[in-house]
C-alpha positions in Angstrom: 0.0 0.0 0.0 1.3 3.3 -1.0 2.2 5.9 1.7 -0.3 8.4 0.8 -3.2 6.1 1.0 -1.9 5.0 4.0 -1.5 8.6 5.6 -5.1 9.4 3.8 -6.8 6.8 5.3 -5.0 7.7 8.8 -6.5 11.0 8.3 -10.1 10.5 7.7 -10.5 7.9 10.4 -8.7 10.2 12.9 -10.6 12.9 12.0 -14.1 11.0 12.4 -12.8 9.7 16.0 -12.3 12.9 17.3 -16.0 14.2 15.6 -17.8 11.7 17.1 -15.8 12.6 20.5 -17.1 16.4 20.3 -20.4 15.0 21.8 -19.3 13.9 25.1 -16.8 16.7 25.0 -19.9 19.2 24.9 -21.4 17.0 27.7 -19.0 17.5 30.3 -17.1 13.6 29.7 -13.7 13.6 30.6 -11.5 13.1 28.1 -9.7 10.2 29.9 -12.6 8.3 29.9 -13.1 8.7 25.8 -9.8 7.3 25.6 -10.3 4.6 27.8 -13.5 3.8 25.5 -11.4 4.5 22.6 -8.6 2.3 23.5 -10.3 -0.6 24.6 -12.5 -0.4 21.0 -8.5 -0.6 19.3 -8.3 -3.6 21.3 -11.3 -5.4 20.3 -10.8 -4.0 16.8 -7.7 -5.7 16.3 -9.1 -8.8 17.6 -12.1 -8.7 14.9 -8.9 -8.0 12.3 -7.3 -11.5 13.7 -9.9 -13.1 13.6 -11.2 -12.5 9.4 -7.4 -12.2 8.6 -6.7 -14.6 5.6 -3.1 -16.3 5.5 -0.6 -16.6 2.6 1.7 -19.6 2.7 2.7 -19.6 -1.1 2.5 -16.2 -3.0 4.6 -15.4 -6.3 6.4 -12.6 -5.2 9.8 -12.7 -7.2 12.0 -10.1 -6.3 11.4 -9.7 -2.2 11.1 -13.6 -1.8 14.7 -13.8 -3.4 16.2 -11.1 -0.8 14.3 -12.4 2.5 16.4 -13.2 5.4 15.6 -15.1 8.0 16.7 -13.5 11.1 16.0 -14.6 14.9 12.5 -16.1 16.6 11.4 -16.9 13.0 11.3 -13.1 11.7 11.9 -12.3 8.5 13.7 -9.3 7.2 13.8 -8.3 3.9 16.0 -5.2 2.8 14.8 -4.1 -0.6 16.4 -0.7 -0.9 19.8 -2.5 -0.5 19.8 -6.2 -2.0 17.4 -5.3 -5.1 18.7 -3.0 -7.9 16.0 -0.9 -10.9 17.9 -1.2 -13.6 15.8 0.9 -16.3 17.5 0.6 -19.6 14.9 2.6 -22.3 13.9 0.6 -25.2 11.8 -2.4 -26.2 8.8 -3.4 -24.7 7.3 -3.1 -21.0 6.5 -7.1 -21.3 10.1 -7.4 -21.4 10.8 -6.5 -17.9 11.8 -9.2 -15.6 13.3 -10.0 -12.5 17.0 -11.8 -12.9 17.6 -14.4 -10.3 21.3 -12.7 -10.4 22.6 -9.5 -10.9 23.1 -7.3 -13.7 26.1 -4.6 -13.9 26.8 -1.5 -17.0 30.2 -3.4 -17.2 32.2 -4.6 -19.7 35.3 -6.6 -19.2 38.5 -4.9 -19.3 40.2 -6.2 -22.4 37.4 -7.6 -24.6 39.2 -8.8 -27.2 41.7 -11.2 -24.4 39.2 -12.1 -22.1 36.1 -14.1 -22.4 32.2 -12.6 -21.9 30.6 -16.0 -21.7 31.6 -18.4 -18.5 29.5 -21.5 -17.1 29.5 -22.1 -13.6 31.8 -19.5 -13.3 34.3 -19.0 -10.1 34.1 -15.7 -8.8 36.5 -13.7 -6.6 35.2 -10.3 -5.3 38.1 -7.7 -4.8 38.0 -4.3 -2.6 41.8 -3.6 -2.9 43.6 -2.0 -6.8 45.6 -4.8 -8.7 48.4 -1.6 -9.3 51.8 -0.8 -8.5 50.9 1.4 -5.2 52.0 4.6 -5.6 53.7 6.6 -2.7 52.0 9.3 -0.5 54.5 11.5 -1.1 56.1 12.8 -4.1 59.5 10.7 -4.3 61.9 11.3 -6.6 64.5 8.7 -7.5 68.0 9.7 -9.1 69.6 6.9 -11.2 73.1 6.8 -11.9 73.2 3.6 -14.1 71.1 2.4 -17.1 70.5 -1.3 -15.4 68.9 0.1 -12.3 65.9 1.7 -14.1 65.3 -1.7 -15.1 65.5 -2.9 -11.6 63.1 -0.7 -10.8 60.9 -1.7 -13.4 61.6 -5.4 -12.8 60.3 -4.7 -8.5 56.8 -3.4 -9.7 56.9 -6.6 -12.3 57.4 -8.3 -9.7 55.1 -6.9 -7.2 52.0 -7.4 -10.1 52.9 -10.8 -10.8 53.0 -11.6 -6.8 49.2 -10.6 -6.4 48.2 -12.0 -9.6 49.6 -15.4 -8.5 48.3 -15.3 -5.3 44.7 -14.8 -7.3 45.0 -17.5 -9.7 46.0 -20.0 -7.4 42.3 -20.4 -6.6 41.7 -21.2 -10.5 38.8 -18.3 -10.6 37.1 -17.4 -13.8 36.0 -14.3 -13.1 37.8 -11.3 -10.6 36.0 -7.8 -9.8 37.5 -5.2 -8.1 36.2 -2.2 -6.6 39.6 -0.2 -7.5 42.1 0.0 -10.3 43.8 -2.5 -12.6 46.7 -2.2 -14.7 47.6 -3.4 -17.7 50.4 -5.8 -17.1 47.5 -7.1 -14.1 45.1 -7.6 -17.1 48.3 -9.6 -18.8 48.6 -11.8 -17.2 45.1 -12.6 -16.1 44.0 -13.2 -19.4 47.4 -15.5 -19.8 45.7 -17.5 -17.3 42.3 -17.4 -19.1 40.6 -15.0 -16.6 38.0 -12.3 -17.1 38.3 -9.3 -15.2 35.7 -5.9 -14.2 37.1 -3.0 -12.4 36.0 0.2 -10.7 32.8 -1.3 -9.3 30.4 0.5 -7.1 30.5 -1.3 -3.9 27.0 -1.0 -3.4 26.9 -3.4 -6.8 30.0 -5.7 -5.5 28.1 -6.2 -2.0 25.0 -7.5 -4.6 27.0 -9.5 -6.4 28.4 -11.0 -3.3 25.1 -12.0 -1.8 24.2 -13.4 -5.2 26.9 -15.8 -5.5 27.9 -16.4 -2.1 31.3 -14.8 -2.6 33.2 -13.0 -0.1 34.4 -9.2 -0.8 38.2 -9.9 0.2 40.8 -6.8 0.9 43.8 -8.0 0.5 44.7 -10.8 -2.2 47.2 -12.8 0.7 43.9 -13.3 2.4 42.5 -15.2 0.4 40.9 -18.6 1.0 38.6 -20.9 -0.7 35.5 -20.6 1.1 35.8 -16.1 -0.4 35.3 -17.9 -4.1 32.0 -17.5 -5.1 30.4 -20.2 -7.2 26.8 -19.9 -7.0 26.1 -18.5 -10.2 24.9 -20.4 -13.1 26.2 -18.1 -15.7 28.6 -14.9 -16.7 27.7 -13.3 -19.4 28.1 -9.5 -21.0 25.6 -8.7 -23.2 25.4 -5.2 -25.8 21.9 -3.5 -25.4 21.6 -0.4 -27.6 24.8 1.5 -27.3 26.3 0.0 -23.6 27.6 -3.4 -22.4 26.0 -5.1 -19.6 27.2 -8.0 -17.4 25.1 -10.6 -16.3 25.5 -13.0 -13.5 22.6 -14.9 -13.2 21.2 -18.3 -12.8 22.6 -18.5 -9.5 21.4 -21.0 -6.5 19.6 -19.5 -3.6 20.5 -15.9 -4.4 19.9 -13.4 -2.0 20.1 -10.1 -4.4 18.5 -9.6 -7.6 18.0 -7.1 -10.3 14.6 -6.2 -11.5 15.2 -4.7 -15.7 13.3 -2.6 -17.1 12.3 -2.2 -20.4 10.2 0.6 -21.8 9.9 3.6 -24.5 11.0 6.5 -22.9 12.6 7.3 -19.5 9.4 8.8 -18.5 7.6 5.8 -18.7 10.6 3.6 -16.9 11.0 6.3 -13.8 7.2 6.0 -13.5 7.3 2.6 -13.8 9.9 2.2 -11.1 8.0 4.6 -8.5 5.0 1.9 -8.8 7.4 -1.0 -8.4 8.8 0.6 -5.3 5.5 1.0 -3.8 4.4 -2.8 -4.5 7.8 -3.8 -3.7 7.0 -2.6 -0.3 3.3 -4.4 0.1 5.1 -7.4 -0.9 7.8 -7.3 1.9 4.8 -6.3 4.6 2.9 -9.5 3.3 6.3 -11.4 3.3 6.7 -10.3 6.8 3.5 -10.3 7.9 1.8 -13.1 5.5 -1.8 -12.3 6.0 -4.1 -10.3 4.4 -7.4 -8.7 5.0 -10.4 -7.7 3.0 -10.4 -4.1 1.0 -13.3 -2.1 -0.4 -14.1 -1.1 3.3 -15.2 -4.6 4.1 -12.9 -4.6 7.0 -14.1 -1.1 8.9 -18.1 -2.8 8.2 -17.2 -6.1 10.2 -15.1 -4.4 12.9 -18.0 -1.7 13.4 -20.5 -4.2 13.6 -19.2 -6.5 16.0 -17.9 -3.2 17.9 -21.9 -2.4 18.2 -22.7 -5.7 19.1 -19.9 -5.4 22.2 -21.0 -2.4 23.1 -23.8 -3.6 25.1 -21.8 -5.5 27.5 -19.5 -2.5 28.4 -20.2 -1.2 31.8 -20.1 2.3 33.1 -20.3 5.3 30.8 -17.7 4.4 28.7 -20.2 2.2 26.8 -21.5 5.2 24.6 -17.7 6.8 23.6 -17.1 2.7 22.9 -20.3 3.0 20.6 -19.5 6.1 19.0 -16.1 4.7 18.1 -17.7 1.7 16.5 -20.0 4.0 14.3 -16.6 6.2 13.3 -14.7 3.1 11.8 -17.9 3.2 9.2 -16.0 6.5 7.7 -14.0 4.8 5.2 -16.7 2.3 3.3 -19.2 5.8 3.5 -16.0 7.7 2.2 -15.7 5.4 -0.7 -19.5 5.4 -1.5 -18.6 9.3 -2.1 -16.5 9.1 -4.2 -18.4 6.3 -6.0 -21.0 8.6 -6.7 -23.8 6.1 -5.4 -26.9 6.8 -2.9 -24.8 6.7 0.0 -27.3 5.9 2.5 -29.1 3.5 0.4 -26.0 1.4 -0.4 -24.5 1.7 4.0 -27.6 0.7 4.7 -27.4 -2.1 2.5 -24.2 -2.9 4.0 -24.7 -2.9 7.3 -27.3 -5.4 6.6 -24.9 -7.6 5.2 -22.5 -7.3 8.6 -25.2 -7.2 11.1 -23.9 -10.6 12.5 -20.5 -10.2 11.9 -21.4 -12.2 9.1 -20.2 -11.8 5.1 -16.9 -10.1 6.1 -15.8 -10.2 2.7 -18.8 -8.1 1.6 -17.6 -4.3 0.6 -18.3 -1.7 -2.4 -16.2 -1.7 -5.7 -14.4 1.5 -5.6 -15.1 1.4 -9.7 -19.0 1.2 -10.1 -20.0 1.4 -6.4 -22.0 -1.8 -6.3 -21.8 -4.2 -3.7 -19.7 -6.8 -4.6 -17.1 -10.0 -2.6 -13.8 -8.6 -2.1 -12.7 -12.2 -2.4 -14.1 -12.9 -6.0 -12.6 -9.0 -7.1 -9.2 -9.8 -4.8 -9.6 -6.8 -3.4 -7.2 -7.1 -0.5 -5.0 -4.9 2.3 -2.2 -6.1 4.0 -2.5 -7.5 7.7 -0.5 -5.1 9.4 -0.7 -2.0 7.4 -4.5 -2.0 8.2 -3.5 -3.0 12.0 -1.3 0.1 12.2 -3.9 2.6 10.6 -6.5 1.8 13.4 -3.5 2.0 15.8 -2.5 5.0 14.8 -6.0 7.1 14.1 -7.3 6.1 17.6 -3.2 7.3 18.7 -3.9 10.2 17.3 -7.1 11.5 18.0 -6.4 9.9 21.6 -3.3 12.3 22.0 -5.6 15.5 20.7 -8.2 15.0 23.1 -5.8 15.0 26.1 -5.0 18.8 25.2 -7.0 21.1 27.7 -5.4 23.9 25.6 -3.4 25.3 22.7 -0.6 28.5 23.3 0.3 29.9 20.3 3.7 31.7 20.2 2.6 33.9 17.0 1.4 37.6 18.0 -2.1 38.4 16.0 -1.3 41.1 13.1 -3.0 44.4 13.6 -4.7 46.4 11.3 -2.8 49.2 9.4 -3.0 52.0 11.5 -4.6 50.4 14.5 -3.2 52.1 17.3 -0.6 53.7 15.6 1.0 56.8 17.3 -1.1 55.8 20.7 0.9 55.3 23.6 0.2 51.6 25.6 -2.0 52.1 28.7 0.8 51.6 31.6 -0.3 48.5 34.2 0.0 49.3 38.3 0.8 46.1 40.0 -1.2 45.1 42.2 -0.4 43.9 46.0 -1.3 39.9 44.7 0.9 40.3 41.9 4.1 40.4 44.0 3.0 36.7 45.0 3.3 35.4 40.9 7.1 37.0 40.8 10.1 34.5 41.1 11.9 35.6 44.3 15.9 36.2 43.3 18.1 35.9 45.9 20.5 38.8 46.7 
């Protein structure tokens, strides 16, 4: 569910609590005891959603399923601003879009013609460190008497290159990326040894490509061992789409990244594209979370308003009418939505309310498109468990917290007319003998 509905939703029911409260205001009730009402209606509320809650044990849900973690006490977490990439690349056809059980990079190998674009079960070793002669902080200068030691020189940093390459290829990987440089006489002798290379890598895209393949990002090449050699992926391959080279890695086991391409005319149509996906991305990882789901169209407030009546009768004391009046409140959002249907709205709550007298037909709610009454279940018309939990949380929070206020101080002084009391002198105040009582007393 988008943050807007959310926030919209939060709002009308908030603002129909507190309406409903300005009754008993205007009769003297404390405001305490509205909240007490008003609180114990959340918890029966939440109860009613429990109870009509339907669960999910197997939804198709691509591209969070792939990045959810389990964490501790069987919770799931799934982090989809960092383990899943929108790679929008304009062109073709939005049917093309897909989700790559892998990840996708705009790289290219560093020598194309030397190295190979197309591995199988490639081996992959993930690099934070440059595969370069280190140059010195300082600016050294080096005077040499003799021909043969500019050679030495050049033989040390030879020598130096060839030392990390070896200690790299004695893993026997297919495929190294690295975060920072890499020479030329690096690429050498890499591609001697049959060995495709990427370099200057985001990290965010190396710590992807890492949880993809179950490789380990390694900082120094003398620390390498075998269990940092990725080897999860199916498949290396570098692709040419329009003008740019891409690298896939893909087909990988258990991957716990992905890339979601898109394909589409224009990049108007991809970023719009992308703000949608981010919005059900989210709903997906609430249900993946939280996997239970409730019925939309207003259905939901209806069966929680009608059992609330039917409690209402066993509440003792005078809280039983601000319990009541909350239970008539949660009826703003299926009324709401027959507004905006344009529909007899009394006719078609009536109708409704019929339907949930019993707490009965709890999947019964109005078809935000023609305003009839319709199943939610048949139209899947669904919310999310816990997004609908938190709105009636957080409108009864709300309009609890507002009607605790006895008062509001404003710091802003009230402009004055032009020319009101211009040129006229304030009125000076004599203190009075019980003022002296108000003043804080400072010690001499």
């Amino acid at each position: 569910m988008p943050i807007s509905k959310l926030q919209s939703e939060n709002s009308v029911e908030a603002g129909e609590m507190l309406h409903v409260a300005e009754v008993f205001i205007d009769k003297s009730y404390h405001p305490t005891v509205i909240c007490r009402a008003y609180n114990k209606a959340l918890e029966d509320a939440l109860a009613v959603l429990d109870k009509i809650a339907m669960s999910i044990d197997d939804l198709a849900l691509d591209a969070t399923t792939t990045v959810g973690v389990d964490v501790s006490q069987g919770v799931r977490e799934v982090d989809i601003k960092k383990y899943i990439k929108v790679e929008k690349i304009p062109g073709g056809q939005l049917e093309d879009s897909k989700v790559l059980k892998g990840v996708m990079i705009n790289k290219d190998v560093v020598v194309p013609g030397k190295m190979k674009r197309k591995i199988i079960n490639p081996r992959i070793i993930l690099l934070d460190c440059p595969l370069e002669y280190k140059k010195g902080e300082n600016q050294t200068n080096a005077e040499l008497v003799r021909e043969e030691d500019w050679g030495v020189l050049l033989k040390m940093e030879e020598e130096y290159i060839e030392n990390l390459c070896g200690q790299i290829l004695k893993f026997k990987p297919d495929l190294v990326i690295t975060e920072k440089g890499l020479s030329d006489l690096a690429c050498h002798y890499l591609s001697k040894a049959g060995v495709s290379a990427i370099r200057r890598l985001r990290k965010t895209d190396n710590n992807r490509i890492a949880k993809a393949c179950g490789a380990v990002i390694v900082n120094r090449p003398d620390e390498l061992q075998e269990s940092d050699v990725g080897t999860g992926a199916g498949l290396f391959e570098v692709k040419k789409i329009g003008d740019e080279f891409f690298a896939y890695i893909v087909e990988c086991r258990d991957p716990k990244a992905c890339t979601v391409l898109l394909r589409g005319a224009s990049k108007d149509l991809l970023n719009e594209v992308e703000r949608n996906l981010q919005d059900a991305m989210g709903v997906a990882r609430n249900i993946i979370k939280h996997p239970k789901l409730v019925p939309g169209g207003g259905a939901t407030e209806l069966t929680v308003s009608a059992t609330l009546k039917q409690k209402s009768s066993s509440v003792e004391g005078i809280e039983k009418w601000p319990y009541e009046a909350a239970a008539v409140a949660f009826e703003a959002i299926p009324r709401t939505l027959a507004q905006n249907c344009g529909v007899n709205v009394i006719r078609t709550m009536t109708a409704l309310q019929g339907k949930h007298a019993n707490g009965e037909n709890a999947w019964t709610g109005i078809d935000g498109n023609s305003g009839a009454i319709a199943d939610m279940k048949e139209l899947k018309i669904w919310d999310a468990y816990n997004v609908k939990a938190q709105t009636f949380k957080t409108a009864i929070e709300a309009s609890c917290m507002l009607l605790r206020i006895d008062d509001i101080v404003s710091g802003i002084k009230k402009k004055q007319a032009p020319g009101a009391g211009a040129g006229i002198p304030s009125k000076p105040t004599v203190e009075q003998e019980g003022d002296a009582d108000n003043e804080g007393m400072i010690p001499e």
